[in-house]
CHARMM-style PDB file with segment names, atoms N, HN, CA, C and O in Angstrom:
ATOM      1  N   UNK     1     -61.267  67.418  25.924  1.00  0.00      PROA
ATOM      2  CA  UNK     1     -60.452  68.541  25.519  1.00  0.00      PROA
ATOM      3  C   UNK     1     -60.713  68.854  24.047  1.00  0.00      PROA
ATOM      4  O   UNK     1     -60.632  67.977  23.187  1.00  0.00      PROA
ATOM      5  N   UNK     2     -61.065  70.264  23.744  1.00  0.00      PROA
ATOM      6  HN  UNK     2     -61.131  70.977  24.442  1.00  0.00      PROA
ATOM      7  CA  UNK     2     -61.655  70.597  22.469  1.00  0.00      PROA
ATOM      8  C   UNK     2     -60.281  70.549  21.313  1.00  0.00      PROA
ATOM      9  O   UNK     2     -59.181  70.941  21.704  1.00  0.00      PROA
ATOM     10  N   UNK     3     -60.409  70.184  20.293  1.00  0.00      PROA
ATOM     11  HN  UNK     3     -61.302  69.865  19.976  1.00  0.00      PROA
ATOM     12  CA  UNK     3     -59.284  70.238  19.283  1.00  0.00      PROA
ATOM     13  C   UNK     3     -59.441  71.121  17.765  1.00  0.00      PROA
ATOM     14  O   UNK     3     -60.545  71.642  17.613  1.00  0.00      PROA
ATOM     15  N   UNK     4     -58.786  71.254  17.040  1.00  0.00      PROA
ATOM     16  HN  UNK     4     -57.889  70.830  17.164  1.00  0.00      PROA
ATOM     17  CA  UNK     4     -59.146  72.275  16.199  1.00  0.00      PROA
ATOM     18  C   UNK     4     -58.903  71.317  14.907  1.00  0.00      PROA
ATOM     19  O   UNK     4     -57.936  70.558  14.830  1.00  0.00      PROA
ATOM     20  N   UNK     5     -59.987  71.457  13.813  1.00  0.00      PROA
ATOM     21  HN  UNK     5     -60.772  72.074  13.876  1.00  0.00      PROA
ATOM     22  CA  UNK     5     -59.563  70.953  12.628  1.00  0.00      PROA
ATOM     23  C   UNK     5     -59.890  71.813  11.684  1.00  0.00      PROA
ATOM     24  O   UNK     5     -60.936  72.462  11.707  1.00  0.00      PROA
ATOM     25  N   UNK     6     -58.913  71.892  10.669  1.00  0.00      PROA
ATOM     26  HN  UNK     6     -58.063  71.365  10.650  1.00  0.00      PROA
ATOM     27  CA  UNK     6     -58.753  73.184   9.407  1.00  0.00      PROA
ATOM     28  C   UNK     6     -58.957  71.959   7.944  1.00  0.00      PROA
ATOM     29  O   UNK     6     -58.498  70.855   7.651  1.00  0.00      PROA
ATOM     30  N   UNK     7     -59.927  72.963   7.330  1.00  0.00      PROA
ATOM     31  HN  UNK     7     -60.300  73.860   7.568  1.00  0.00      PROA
ATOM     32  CA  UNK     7     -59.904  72.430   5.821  1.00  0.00      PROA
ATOM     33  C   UNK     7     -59.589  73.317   5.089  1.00  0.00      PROA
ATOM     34  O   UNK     7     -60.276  74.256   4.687  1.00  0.00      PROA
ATOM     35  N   UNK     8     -58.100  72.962   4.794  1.00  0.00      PROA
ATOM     36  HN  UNK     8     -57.542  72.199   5.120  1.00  0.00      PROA
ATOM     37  CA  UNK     8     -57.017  73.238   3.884  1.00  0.00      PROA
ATOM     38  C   UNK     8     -57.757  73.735   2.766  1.00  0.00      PROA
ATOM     39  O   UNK     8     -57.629  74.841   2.241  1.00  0.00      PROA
ATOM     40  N   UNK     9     -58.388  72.996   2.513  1.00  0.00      PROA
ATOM     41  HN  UNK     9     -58.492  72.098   2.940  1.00  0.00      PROA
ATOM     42  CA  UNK     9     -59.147  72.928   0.644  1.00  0.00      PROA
ATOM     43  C   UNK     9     -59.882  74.250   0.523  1.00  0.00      PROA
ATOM     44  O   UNK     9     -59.661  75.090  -0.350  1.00  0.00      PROA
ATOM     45  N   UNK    10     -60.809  74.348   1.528  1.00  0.00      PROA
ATOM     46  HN  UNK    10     -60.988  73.666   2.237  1.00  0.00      PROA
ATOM     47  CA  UNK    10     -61.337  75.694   1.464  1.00  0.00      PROA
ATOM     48  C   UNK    10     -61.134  77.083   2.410  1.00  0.00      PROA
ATOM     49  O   UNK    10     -61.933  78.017   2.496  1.00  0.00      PROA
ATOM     50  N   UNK    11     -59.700  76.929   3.160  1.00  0.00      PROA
ATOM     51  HN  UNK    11     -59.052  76.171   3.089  1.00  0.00      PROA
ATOM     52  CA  UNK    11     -59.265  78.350   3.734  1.00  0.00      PROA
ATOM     53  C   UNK    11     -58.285  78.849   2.264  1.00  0.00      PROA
ATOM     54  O   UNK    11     -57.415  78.459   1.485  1.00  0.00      PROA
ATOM     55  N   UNK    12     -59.297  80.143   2.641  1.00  0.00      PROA
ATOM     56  HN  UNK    12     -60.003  80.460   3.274  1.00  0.00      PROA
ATOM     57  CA  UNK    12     -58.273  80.910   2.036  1.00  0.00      PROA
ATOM     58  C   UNK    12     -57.346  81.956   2.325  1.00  0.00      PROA
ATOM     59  O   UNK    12     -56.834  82.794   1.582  1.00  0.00      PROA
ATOM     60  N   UNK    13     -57.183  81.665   4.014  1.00  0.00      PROA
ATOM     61  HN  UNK    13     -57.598  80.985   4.618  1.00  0.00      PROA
ATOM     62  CA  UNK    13     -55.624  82.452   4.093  1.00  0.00      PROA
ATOM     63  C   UNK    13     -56.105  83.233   4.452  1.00  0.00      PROA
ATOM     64  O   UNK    13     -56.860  82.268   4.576  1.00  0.00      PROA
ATOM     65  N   UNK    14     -56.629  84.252   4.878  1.00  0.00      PROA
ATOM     66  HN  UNK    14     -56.016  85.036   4.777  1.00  0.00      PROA
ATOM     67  CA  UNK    14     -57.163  85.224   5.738  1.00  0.00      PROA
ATOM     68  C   UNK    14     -56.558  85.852   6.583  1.00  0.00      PROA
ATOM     69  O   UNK    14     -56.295  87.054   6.616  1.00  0.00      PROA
ATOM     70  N   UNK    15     -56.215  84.679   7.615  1.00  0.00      PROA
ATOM     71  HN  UNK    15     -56.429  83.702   7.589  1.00  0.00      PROA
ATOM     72  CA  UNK    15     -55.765  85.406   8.728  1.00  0.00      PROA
ATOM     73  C   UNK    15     -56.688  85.536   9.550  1.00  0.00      PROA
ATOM     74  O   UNK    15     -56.033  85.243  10.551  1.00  0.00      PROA
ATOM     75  N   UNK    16     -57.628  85.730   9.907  1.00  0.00      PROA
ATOM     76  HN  UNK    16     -58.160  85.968   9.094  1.00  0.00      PROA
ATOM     77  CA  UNK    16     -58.565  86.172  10.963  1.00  0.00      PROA
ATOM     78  C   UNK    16     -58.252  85.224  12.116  1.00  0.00      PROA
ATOM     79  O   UNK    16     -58.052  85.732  13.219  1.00  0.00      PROA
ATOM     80  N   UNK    17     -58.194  84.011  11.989  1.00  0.00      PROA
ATOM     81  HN  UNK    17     -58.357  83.598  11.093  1.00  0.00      PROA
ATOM     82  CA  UNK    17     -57.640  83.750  13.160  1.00  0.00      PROA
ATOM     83  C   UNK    17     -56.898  83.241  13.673  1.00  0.00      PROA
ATOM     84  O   UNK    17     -57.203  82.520  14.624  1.00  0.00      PROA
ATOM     85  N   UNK    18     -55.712  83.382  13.302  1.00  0.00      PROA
ATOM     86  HN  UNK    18     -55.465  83.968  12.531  1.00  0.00      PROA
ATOM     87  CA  UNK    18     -54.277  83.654  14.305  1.00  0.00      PROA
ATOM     88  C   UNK    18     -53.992  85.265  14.482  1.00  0.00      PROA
ATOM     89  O   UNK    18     -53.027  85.629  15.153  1.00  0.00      PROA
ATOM     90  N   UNK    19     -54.796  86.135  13.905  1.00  0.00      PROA
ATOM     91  HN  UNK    19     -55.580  85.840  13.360  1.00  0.00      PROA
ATOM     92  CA  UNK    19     -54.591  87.691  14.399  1.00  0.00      PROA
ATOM     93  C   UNK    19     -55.598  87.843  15.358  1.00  0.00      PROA
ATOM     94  O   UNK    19     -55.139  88.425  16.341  1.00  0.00      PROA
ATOM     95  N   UNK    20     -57.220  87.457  15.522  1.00  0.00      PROA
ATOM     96  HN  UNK    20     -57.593  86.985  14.724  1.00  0.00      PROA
ATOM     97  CA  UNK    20     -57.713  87.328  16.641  1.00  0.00      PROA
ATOM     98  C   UNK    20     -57.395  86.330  17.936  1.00  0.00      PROA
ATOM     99  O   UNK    20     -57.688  86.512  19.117  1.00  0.00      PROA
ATOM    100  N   UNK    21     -56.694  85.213  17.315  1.00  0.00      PROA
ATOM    101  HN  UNK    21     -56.456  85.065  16.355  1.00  0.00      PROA
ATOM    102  CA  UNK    21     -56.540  84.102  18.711  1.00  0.00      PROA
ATOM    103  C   UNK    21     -55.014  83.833  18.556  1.00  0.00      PROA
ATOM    104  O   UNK    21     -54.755  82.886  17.814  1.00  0.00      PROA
ATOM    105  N   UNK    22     -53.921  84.501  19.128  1.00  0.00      PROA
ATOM    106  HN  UNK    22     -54.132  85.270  19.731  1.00  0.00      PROA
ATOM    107  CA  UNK    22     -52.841  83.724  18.155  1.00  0.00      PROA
ATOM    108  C   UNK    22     -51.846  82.892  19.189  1.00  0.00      PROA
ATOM    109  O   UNK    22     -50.664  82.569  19.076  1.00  0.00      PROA
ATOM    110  N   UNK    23     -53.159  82.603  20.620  1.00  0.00      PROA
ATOM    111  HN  UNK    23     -54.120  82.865  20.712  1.00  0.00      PROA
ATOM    112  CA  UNK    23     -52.934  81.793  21.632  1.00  0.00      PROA
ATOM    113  C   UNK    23     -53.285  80.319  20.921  1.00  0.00      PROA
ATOM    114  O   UNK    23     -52.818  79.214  21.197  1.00  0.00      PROA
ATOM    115  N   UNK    24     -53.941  80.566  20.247  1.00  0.00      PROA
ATOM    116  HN  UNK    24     -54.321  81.464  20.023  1.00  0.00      PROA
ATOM    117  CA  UNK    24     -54.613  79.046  19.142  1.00  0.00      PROA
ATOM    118  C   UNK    24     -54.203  78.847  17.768  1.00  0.00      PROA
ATOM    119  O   UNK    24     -54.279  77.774  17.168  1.00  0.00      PROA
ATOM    120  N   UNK    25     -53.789  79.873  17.329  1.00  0.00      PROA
ATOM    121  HN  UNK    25     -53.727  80.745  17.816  1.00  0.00      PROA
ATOM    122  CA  UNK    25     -53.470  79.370  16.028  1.00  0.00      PROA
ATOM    123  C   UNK    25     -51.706  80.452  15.598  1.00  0.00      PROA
ATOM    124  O   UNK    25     -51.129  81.322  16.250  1.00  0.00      PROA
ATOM    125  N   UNK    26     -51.412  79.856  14.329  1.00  0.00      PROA
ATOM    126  HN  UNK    26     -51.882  79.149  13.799  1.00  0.00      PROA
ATOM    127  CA  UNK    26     -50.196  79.915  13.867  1.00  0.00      PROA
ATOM    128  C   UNK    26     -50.189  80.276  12.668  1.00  0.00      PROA
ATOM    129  O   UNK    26     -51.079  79.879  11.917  1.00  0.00      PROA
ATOM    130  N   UNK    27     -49.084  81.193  12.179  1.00  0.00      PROA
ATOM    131  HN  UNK    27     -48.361  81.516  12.789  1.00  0.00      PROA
ATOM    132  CA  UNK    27     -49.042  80.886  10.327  1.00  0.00      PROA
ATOM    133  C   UNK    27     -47.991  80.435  10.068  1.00  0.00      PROA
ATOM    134  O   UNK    27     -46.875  80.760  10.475  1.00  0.00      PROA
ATOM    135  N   UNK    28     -48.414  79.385   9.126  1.00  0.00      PROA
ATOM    136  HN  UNK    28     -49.321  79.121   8.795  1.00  0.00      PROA
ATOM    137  CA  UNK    28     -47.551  78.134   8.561  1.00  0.00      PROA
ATOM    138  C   UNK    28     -46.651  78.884   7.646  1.00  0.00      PROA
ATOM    139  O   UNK    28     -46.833  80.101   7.637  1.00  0.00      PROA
ATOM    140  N   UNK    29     -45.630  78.369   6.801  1.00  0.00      PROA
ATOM    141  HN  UNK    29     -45.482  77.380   6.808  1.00  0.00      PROA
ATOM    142  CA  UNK    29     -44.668  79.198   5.999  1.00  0.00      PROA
ATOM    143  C   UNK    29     -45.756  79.508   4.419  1.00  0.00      PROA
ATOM    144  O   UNK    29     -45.651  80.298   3.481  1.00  0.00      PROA
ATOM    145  N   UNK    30     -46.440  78.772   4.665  1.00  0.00      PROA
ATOM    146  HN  UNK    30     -46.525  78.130   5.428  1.00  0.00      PROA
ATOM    147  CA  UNK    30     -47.518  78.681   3.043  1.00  0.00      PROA
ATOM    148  C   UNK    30     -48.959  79.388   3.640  1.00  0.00      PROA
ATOM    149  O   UNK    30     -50.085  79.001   3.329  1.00  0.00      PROA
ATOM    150  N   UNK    31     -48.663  80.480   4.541  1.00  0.00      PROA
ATOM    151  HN  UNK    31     -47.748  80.794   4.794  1.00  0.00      PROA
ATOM    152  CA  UNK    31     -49.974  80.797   5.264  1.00  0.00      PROA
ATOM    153  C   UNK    31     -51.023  80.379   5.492  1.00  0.00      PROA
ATOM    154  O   UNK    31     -52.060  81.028   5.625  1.00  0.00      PROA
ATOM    155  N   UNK    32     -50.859  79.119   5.572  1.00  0.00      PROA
ATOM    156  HN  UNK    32     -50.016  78.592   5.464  1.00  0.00      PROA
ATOM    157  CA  UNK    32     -52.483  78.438   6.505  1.00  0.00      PROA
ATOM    158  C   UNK    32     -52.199  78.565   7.703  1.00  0.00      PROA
ATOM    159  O   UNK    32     -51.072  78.682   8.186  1.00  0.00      PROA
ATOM    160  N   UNK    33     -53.357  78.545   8.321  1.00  0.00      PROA
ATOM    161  HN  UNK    33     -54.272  78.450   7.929  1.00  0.00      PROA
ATOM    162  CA  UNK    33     -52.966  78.308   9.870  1.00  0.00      PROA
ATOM    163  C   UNK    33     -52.953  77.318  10.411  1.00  0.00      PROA
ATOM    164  O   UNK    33     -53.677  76.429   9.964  1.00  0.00      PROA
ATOM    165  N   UNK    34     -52.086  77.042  11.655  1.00  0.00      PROA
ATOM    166  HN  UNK    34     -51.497  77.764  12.018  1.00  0.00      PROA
ATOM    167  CA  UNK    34     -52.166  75.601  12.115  1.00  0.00      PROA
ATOM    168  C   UNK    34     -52.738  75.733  13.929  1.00  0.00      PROA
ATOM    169  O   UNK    34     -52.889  76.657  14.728  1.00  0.00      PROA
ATOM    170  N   UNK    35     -52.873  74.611  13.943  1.00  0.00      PROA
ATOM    171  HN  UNK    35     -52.751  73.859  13.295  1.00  0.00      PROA
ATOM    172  CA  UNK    35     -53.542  75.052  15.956  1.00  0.00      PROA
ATOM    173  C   UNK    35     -52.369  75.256  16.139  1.00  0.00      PROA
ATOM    174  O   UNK    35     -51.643  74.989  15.182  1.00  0.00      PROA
ATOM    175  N   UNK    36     -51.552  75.926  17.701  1.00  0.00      PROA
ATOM    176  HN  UNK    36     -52.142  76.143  18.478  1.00  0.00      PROA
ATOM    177  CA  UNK    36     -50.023  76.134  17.923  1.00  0.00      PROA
ATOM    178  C   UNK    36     -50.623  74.739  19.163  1.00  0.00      PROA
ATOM    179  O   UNK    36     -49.570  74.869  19.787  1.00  0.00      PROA
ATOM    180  N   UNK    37     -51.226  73.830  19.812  1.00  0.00      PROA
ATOM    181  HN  UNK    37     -52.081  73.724  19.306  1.00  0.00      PROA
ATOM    182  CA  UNK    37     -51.096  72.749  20.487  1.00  0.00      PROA
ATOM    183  C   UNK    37     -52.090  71.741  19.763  1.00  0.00      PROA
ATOM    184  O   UNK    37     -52.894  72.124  18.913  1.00  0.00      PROA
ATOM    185  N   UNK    38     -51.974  70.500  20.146  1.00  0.00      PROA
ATOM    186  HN  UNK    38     -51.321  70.188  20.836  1.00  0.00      PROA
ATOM    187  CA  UNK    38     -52.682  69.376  19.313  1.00  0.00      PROA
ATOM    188  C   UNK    38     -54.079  69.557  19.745  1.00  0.00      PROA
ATOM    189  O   UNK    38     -55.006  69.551  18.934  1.00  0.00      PROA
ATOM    190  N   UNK    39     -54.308  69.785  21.532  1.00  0.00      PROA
ATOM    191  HN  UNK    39     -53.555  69.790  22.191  1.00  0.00      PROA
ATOM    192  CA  UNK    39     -55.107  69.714  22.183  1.00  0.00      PROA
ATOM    193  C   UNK    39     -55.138  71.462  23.022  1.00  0.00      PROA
ATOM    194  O   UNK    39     -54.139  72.171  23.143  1.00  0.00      PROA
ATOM    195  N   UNK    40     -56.472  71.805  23.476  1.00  0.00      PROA
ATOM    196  HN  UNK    40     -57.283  71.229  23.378  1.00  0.00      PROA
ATOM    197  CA  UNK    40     -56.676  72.647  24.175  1.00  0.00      PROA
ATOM    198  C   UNK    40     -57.284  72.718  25.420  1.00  0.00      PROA
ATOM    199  O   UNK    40     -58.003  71.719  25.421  1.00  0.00      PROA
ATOM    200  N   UNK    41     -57.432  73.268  26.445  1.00  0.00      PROA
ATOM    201  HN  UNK    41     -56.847  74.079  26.444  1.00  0.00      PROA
ATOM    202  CA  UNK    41     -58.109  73.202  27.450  1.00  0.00      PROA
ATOM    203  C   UNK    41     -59.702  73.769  27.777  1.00  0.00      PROA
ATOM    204  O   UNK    41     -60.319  74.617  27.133  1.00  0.00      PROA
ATOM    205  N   UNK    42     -59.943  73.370  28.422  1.00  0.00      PROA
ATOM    206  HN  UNK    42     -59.442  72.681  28.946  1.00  0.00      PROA
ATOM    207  CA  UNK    42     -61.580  73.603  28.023  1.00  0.00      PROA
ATOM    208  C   UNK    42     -61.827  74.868  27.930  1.00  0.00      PROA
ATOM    209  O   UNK    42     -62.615  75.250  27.065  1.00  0.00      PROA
ATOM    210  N   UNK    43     -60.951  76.157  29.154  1.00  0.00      PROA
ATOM    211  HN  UNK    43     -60.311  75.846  29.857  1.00  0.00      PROA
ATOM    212  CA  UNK    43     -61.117  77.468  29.133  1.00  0.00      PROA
ATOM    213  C   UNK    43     -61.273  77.752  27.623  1.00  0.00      PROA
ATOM    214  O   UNK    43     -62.168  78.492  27.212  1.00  0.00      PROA
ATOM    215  N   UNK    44     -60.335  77.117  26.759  1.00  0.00      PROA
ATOM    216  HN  UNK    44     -59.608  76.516  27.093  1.00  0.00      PROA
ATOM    217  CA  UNK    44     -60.248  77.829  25.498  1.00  0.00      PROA
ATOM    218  C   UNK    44     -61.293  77.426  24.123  1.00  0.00      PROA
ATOM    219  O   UNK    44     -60.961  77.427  22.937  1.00  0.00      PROA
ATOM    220  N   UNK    45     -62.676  77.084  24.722  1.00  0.00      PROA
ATOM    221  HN  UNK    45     -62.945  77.083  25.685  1.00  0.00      PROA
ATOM    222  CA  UNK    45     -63.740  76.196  23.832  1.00  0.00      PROA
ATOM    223  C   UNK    45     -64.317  77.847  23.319  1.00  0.00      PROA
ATOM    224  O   UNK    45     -64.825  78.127  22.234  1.00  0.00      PROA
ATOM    225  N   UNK    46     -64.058  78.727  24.421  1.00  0.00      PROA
ATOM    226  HN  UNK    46     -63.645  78.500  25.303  1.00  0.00      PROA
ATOM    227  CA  UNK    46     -64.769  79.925  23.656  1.00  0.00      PROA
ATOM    228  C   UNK    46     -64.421  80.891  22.307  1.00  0.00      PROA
ATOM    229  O   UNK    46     -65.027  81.539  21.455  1.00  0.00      PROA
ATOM    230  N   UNK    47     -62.921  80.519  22.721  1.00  0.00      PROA
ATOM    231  HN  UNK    47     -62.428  79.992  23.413  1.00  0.00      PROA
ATOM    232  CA  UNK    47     -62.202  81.476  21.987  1.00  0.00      PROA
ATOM    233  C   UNK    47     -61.875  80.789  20.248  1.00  0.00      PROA
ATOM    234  O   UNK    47     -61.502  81.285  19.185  1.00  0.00      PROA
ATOM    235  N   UNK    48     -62.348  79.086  20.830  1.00  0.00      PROA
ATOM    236  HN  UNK    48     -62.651  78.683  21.693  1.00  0.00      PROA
ATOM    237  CA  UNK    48     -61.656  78.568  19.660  1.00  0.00      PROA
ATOM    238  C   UNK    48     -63.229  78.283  18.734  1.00  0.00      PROA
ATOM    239  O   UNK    48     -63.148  78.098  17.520  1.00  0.00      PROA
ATOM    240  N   UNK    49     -64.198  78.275  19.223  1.00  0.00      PROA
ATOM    241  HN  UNK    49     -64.264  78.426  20.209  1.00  0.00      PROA
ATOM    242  CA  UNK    49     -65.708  78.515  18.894  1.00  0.00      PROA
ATOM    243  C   UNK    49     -65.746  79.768  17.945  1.00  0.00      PROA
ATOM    244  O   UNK    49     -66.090  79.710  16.764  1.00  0.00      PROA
ATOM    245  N   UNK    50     -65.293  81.077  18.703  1.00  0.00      PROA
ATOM    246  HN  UNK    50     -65.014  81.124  19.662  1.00  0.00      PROA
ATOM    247  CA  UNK    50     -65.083  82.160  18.156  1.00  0.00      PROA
ATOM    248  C   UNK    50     -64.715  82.269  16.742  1.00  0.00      PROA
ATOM    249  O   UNK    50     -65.523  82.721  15.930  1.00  0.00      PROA
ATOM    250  N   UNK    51     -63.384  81.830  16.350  1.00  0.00      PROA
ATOM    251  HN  UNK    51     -62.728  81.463  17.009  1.00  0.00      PROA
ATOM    252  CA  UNK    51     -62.529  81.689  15.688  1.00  0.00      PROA
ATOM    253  C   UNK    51     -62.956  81.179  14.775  1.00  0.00      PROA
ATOM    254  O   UNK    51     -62.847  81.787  13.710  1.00  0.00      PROA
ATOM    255  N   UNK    52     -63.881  79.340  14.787  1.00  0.00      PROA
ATOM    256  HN  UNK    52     -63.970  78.846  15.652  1.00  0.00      PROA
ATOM    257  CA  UNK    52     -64.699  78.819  13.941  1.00  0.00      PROA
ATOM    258  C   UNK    52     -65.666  79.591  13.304  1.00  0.00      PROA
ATOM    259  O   UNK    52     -65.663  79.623  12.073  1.00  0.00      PROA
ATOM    260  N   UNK    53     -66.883  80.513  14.237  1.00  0.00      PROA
ATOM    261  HN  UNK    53     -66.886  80.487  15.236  1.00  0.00      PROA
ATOM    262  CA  UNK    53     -67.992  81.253  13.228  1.00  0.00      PROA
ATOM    263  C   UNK    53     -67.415  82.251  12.678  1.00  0.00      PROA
ATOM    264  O   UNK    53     -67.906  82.233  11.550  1.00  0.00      PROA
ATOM    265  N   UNK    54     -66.537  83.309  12.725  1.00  0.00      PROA
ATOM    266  HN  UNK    54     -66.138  83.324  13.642  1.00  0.00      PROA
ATOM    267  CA  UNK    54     -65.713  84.359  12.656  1.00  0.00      PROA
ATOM    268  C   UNK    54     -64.882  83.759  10.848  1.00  0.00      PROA
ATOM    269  O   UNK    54     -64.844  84.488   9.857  1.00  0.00      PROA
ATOM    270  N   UNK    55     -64.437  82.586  10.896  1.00  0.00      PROA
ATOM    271  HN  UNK    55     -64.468  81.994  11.701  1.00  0.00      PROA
ATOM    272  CA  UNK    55     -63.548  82.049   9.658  1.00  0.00      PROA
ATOM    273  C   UNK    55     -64.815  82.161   8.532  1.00  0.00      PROA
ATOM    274  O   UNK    55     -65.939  81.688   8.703  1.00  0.00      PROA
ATOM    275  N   UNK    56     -64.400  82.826   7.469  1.00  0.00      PROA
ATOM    276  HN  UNK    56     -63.487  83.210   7.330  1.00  0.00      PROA
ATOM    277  CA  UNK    56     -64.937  83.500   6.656  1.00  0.00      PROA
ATOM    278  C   UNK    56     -65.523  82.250   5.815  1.00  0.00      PROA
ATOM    279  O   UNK    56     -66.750  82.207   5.728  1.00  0.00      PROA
ATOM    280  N   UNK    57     -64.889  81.383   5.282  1.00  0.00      PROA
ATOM    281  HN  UNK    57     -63.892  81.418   5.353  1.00  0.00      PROA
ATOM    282  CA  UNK    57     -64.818  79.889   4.603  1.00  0.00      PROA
ATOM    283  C   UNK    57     -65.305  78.752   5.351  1.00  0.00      PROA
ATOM    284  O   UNK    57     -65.146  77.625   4.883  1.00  0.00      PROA
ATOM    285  N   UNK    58     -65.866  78.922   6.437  1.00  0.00      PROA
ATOM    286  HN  UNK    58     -65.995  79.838   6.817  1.00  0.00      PROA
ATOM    287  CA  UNK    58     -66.015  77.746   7.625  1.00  0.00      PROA
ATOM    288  C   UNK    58     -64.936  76.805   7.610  1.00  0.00      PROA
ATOM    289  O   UNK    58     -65.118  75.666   8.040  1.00  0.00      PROA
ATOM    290  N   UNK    59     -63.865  77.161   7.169  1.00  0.00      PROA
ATOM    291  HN  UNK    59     -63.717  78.086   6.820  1.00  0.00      PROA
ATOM    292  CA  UNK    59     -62.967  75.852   6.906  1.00  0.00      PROA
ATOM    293  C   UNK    59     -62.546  75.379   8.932  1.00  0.00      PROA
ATOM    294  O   UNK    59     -61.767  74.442   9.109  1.00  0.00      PROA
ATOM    295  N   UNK    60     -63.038  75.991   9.987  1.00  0.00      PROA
ATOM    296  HN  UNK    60     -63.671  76.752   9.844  1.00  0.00      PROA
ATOM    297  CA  UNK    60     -62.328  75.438  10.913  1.00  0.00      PROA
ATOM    298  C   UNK    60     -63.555  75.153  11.872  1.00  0.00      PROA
ATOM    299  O   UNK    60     -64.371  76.002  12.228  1.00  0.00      PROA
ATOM    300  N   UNK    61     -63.550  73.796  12.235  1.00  0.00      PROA
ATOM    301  HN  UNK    61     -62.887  73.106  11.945  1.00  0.00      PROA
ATOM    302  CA  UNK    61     -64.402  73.427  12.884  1.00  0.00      PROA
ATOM    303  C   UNK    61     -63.507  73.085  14.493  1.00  0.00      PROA
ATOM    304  O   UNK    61     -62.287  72.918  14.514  1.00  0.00      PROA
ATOM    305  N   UNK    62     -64.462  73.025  15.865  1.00  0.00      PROA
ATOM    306  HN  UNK    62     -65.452  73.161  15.848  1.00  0.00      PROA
ATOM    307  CA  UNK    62     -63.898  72.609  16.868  1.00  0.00      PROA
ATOM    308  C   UNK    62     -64.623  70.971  17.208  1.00  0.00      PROA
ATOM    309  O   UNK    62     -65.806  70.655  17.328  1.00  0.00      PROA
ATOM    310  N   UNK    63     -63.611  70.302  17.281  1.00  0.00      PROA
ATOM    311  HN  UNK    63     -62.650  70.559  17.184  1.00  0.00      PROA
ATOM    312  CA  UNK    63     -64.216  68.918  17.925  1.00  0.00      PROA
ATOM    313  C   UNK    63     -63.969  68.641  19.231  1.00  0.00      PROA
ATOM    314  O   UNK    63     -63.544  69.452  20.053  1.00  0.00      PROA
ATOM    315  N   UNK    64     -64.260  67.385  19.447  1.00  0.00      PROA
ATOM    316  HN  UNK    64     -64.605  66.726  18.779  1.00  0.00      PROA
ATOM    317  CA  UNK    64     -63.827  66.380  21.103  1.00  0.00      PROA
ATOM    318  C   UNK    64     -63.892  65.211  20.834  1.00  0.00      PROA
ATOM    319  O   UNK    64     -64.892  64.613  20.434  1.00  0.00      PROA
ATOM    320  N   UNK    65     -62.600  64.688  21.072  1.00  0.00      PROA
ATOM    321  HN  UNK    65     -61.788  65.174  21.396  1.00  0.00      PROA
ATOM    322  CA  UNK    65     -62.501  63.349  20.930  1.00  0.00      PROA
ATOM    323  C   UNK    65     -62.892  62.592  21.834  1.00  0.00      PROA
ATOM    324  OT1 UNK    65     -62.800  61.371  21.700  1.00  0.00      PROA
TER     325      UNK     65
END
């Protein structure tokens, strides 16, 4: 199951994706985004792939544990 990891250090708040995916992501009260589940289902490797090349900063990579 694919998972989402954000580097804080280098997003800068954008937005791009919790306004393109906002089945996957969230805005925090300090506008970062957070995944909205820990884990995702595989349907969603595309959307959350997406989201990764699309993030302006590369700050969000998709893994598998």
């Amino acid at each position: 199951m694919p998972r989402i990891e954000i580097n804080y250090r280098a997003c800068m708040k954008t937005g791009q994706c919790y306004y393109l995916h906002p089945e996957a992501f969230r805005k925090r009260e300090d506008d970062h985004p957070e995944p909205t589940e820990p884990r995702f289902p595989e349907s969603m490797r595309e959307a959350l792939e997406e989201a990764a090349d699309l993030c302006p900063t590369e700050s969000i990579t998709v893994a598998d544990d």
